[in-house]
C-alpha positions in Angstrom: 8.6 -9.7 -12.9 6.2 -6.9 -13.5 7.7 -4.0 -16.0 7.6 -1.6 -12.7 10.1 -4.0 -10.6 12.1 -4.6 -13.8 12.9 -1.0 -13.9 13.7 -0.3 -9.9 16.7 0.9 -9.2 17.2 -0.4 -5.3 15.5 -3.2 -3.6 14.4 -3.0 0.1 16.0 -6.3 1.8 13.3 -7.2 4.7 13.2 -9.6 7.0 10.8 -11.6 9.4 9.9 -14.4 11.3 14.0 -15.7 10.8 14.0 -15.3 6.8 14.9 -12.7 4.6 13.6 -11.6 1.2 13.5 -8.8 -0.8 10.9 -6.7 -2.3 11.4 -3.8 -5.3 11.3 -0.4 -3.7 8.5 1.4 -6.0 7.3 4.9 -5.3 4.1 3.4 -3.9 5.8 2.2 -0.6 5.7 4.1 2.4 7.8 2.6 5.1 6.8 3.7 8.4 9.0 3.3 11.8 6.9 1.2 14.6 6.4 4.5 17.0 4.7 6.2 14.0 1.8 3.6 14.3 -1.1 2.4 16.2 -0.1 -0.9 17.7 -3.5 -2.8 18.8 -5.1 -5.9 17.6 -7.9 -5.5 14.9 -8.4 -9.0 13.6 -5.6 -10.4 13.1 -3.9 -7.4 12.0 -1.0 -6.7 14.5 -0.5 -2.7 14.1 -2.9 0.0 12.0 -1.2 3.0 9.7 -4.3 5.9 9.9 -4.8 7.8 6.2 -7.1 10.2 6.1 -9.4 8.9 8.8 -9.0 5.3 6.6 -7.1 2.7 8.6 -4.8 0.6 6.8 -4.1 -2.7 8.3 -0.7 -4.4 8.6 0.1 -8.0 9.2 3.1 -10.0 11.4 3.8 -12.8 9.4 5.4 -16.4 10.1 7.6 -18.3 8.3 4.8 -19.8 6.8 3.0 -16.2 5.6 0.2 -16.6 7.8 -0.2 -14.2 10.4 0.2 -14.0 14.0 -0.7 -12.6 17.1 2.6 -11.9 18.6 5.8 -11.0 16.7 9.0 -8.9 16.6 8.5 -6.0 14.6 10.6 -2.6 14.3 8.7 -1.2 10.7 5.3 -1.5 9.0 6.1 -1.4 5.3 2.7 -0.1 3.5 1.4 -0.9 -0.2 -1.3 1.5 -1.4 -3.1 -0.8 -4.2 -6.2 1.9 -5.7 -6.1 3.5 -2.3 -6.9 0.9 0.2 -3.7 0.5 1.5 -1.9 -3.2 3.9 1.3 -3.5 5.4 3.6 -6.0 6.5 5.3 -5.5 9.6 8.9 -6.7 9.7 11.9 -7.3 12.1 14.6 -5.6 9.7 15.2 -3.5 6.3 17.7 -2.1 4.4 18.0 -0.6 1.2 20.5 -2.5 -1.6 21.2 -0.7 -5.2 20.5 -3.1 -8.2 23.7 -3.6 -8.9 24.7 -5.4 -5.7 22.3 -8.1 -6.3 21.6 -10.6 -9.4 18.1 -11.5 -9.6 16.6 -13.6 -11.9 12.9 -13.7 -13.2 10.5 -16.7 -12.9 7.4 -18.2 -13.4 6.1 -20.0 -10.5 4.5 -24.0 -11.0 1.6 -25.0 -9.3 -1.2 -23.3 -8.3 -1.5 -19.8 -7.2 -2.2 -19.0 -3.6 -5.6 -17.8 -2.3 -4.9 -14.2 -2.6 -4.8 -15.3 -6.7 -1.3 -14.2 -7.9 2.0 -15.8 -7.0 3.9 -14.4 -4.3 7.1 -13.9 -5.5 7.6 -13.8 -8.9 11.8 -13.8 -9.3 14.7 -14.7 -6.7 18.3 -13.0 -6.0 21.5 -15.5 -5.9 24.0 -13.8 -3.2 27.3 -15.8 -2.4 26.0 -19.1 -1.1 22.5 -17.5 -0.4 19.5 -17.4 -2.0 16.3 -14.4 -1.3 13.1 -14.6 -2.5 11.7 -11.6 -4.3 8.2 -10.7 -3.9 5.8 -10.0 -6.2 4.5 -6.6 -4.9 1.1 -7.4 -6.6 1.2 -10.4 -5.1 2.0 -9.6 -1.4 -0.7 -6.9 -2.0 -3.2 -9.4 -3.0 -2.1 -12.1 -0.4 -2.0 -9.2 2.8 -6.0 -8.1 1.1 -6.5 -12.3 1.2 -6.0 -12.0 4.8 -7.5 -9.4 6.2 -10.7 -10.3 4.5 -10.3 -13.5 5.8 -9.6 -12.6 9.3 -12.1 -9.1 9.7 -11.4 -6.2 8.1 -10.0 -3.4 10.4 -12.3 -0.9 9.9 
């Protein structure tokens, strides 16, 4: 778990394509409600967030973390990493302090994905459940992963 996430204070539950998983709420998220974006297909990137005259693409995922066409989405959550910003769009969020949640840190085995750093890099236990945490560098790297491999948006 990077130093950053170590230090959060609330996590941002979200979920998608029937799973839920959780994500550290750092200052460099901007969570955006669906009405407050451009919804149109550019690649394979499902809905756009518009900066500065820079469009910042933002993915549907499947249960698989692959994109799709077509999916259920209410919020674009968006990751500015050195200023080109992604987003993954998701069905649900809420906000959870710390303290409601026990997560523990680990090292993924095996190799990393394509985007080149693991996507989740620790796990919360919750009553009978278990949520994966992601690695915000890692969904960063993994959203970037796709949208070069699928056109860039703009």
């Amino acid at each position: 778990m990077s130093p950053a996430a170590a230090s959060v204070r609330h996590y941002l539950e979200i979920s998608f394509a029937g799973g839920t998983y959780l994500m550290p709420n750092l200052p460099q998220l901007v969570v955006e409600p669906r009405e407050n974006l451009a919804v149109r297909r550019l690649g394979m990137a499902a809905a756009q967030r518009v900066v500065q005259g820079v469009t910042w693409p933002a993915f549907a995922l499947n249960a698989e973390l692959e994109p799709v066409a077509e999916a259920p989405w209410t919020r674009g959550i968006f990751l500015n990493p050195a200023g080109r910003g992604v987003g993954i769009l998701v069905d649900d969020m809420r906000l959870v302090a710390v303290d409601r949640l026990r997560i523990e840190a680990f090292s993924p085995l095996g190799p990393l994905p394509p985007g080149g750093q693991p996507l989740f890099d620790a796990a919360s236990m919750q009553g009978e459940g278990l949520s994966l945490v992601f690695s915000v560098g890692g969904l960063v790297a993994h959203l970037l992963y796709q949208e070069h491999r699928h056109g860039r948006a703009d």
